[in-house]
N, C-alpha and C positions, 0 to 999 in steps of 0.2 A: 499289513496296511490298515490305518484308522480307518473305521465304520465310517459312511458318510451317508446323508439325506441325499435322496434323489436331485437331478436336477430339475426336473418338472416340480415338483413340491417345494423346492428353496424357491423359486423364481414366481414361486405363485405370493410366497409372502417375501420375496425384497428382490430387488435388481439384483443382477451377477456382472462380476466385470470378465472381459474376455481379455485374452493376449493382443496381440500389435504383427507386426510381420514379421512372420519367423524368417523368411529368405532374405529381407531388408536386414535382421538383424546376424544374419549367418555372413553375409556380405560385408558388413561393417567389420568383423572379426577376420576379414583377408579374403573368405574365399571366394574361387569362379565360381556363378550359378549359371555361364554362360549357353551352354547346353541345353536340347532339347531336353534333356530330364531336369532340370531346373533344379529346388532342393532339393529333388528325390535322388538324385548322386550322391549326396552325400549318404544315406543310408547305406549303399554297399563301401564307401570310402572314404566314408570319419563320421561313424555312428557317435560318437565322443559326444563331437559338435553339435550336434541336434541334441543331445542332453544338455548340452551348457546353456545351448540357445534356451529348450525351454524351462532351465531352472534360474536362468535371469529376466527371464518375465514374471515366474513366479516372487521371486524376490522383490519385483517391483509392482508388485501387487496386483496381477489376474490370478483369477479362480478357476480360469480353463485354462488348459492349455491344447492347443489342434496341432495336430498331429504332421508329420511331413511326407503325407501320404499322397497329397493333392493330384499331383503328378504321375502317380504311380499307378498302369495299368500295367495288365498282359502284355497291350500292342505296342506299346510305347517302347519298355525295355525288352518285350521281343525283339525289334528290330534295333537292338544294339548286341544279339545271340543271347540274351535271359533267356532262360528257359521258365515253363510255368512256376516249377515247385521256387525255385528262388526268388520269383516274384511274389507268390501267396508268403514267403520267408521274409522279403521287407516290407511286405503289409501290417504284417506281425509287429515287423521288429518296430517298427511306425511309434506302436501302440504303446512296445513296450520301453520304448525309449522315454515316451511324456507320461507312463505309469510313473518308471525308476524317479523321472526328475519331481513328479509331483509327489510321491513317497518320501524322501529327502527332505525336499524346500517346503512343501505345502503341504502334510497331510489334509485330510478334510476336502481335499480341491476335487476338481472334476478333470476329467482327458475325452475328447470328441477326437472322435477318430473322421480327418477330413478324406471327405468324397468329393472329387473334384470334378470336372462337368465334361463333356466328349469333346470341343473346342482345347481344352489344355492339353490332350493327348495329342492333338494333330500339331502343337507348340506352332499357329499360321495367327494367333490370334484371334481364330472365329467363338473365341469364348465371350470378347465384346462385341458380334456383331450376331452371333444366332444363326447363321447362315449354314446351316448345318446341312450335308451329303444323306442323313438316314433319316427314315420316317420313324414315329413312336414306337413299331414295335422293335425296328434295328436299335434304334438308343435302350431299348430295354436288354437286348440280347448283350450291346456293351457292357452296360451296368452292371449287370447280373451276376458275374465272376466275381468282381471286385468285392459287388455288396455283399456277397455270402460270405468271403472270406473278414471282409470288417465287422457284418452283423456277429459274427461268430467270437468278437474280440470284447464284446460289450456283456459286462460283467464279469467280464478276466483280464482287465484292467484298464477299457473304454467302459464309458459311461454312458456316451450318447455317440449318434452318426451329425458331423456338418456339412450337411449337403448344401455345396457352396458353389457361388458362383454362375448359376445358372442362370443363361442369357435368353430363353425363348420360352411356349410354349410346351410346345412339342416334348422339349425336355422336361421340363416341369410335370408334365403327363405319365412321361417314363416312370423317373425315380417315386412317383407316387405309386404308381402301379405295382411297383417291387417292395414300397414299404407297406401297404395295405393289407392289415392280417397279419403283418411278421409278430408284431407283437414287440421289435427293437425301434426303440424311443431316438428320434432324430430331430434338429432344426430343417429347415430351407429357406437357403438365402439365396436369391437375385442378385446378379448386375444391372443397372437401371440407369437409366437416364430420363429426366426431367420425366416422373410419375408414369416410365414404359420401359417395357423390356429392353434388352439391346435389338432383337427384333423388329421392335418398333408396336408390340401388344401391349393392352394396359394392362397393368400392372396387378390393380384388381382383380380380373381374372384370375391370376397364377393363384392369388389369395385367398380366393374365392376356392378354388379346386382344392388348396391344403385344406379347407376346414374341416373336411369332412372325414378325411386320415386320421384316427386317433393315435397315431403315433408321432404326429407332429406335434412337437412340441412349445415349438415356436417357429414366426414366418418372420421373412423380412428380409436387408439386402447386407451386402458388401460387395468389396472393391467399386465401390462408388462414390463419387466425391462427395463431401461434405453438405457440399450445396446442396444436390440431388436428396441426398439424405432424409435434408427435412422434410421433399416433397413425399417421398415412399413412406415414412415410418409410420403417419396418420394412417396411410390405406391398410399397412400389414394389422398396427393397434387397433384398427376396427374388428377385426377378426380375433381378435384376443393378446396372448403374451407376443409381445416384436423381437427380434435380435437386429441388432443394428451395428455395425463396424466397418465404416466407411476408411477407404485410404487418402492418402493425403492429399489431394487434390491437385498435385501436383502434374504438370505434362510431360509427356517423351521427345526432347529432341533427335529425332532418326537420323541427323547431320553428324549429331556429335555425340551423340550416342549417350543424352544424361537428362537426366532430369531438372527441368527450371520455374523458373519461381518459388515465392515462398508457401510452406505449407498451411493450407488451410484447416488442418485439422485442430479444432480447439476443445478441452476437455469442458468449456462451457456450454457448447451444444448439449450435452448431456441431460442437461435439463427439459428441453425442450422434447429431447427424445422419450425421456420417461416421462411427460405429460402426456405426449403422443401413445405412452403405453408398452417402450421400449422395456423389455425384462431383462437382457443379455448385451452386455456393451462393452466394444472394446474399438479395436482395430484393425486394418487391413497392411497394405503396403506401403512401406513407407511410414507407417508409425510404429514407432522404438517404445523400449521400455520407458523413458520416460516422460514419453505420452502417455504409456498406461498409468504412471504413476500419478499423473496431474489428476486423469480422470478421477483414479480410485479418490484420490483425496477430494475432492468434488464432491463425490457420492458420501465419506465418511462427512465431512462437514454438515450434511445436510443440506446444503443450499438447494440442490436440487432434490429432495424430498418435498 
C-alpha cells in the first residue's frame, strides 16, 4: 500500500472530496437493498459489489471512500441468527473491501470506516427523527462493540471513523464519550434540519461538545438536504475543519414507493461550503459518481478556492 498523509493534516492545507451513495449506487447496478440490513447484505452476499461500488467512486474522483458498515451492528444481524464472531468478520470485511478498492484505483486515498447511528439499527427510520428508546449511557453500551471492533481497523487499512448520521443529542454525547482518549481519529456528522438536530436541538450545541474531543477531526452534517446544508456548515466552520455531504434533496413517495422531484444537489454549492470552512465534501444519498465528479472538477478549477 502507498504511504499516505494523514487525513487531518491533508485537510488542514486543501479540501478532500468524499464519495456519493454507496447504496444509491449498488442499487443502480440491479441490486435489492430492500431489507432491514440495507447495504450491509451485501457484505455476506456479493462482497464483489461493495468493491466495485467503491472503486467507481474512486475513479470518479473521491479521496475517501466510507465503508458499508453503516448498517452493521451485533443486534441487527443478530436477529436475522449472525452470530457475534461473524458480525465483528463483516466489520472487518467492511474495511477491507474500501482498503482493496482504494489500493487498486486510488492509491494515496483514504477509507473511513462508517459508524452509523442507533436509529439505522432499529431500520423504523428514527435515525431522522432522534426519538430514541435509550438514554446516553444505553447508546454508549450499543456503540461500544462496534466501535472497538472499527477503532481496531484504523491503521490496518481504515484511516479515520465516520460517525454519521446522527440525529439528536443524547447521541452525540454517546459516541463522544467512547472517542475521548482513544486516541483514533474520527469525523461527526449530523442530520439536521433547517440549523437543528432531527430532535429538534440546535445544532450548535452538538458542535460545541465535538470541540473539545481531540480526536475529532472534523464536525458537520449529511444526509441532509442541500438547502439545510447551507444553514449547518457556518455553525460546524465556526468550530474549525467542517465535513459536509448532503443527499440529494430529493423526497420519498411512501405511495409509490420512489423518489420525486428533481435533485437538488449541485457541485456549485461547494463553494459556499468551503467559504463557510467546509474541509471534506462530497455526497450522501442519492448522489452518484458523477456528482462526485462535477464536484471534484469544481474544486480542481479553482473556482471555488
Amino acid at each position: 500500500m502507498t504511504p499516505h498523509a494523514s487525513l487531518r493534516d491533508t485537510i488542514a492545507e486543501r479540501p478532500v472530496v468524499l464519495d456519493g451513495g454507496l447504496a444509491t449506487l449498488l442499487e443502480r447496478h440491479g441490486h435489492d437493498l430492500s431489507s432491514d440490513l440495507w447495504s450491509a447484505r451485501l457484505l455476506r452476499d456479493d462482497p464483489a459489489a461493495i468493491e466495485r461500488a467503491h472503486r467507481e467512486f474512486f475513479a470518479a474522483g473521491a479521496e475517501v471512500a466510507t465503508t458499508a458498515s453503516y448498517q452493521v451492528s451485533f443486534e441487527g444481524f443478530g436477529a436475522t441468527g449472525v452470530d457475534r464472531d461473524e458480525v465483528e468478520l463483516l466489520l472487518r470485511r467492511s474495511v477491507a473491501l474500501a482498503a482493496a478498492a482504494r489500493d487498486e484505483a486510488a492509491p494515496g486515498a483514504w477509507v473511513a470506516a462508517s459508524v452509523g447511528p442507533y436509529g439505522a439499527v432499529l431500520a423504523d427510520g428514527s435515525e431522522y427523527r432522534g426519538d430514541y428508546d435509550l438514554d446516553v449511557a444505553g447508546l454508549r453500551a450499543f456503540h461500544r462493540p462496534r466501535l472497538d471492533v472499527l477503532a481496531s481497523t484504523v491503521g490496518e487499512g481504515a484511516d479515520v471513523l465516520a460517525i454519521e448520521t446522527i440525529p439528536c443529542l443524547a447521541e452525540v454525547e454517546a459516541v463522544l464519550a467512547e472517542l475521548d482518549g482513544s486516541g483514533v481519529p474520527a469525523w461527526l456528522s449530523l442530520s439536521a434540519a433547517a440549523g437543528r438536530t432531527r430532535a429538534g436541538e440546535h445544532l450548535g450545541e452538538a458542535f460545541d461538545m465535538a470541540a473539545d474531543v481531540a480526536e475529532v477531526i472534523a464536525i458537520g452534517i449529511n444526509c441532509t438536504s442541500p438547502v439545510d446544508a447551507r444553514d449547518a456548515v457556518p455553525l460546524a466552520g465556526a468550530h474549525g475543519a467542517a465535513v459536509v455531504y448532503p443527499n440529494s434533496g430529493q423526497s420519498w413517495n411512501a405511495e409509490t414507493r420512489a423518489w420525486e422531484g428533481p435533485s437538488a444537489f449541485s457541485a456549485e454549492d461547494v463553494a459556499a461550503w468551503l467559504l463557510a470552512g467546509a474541509r471534506l465534501v462530497g455526497g450522501c444519498c442519492r448522489v452518484a459518481p458523477e456528482d462526485i465528479t462535477a464536484l471534484r472538477d469544481v474544486l480542481e478549477a479553482g473556482r471555488a478556492l
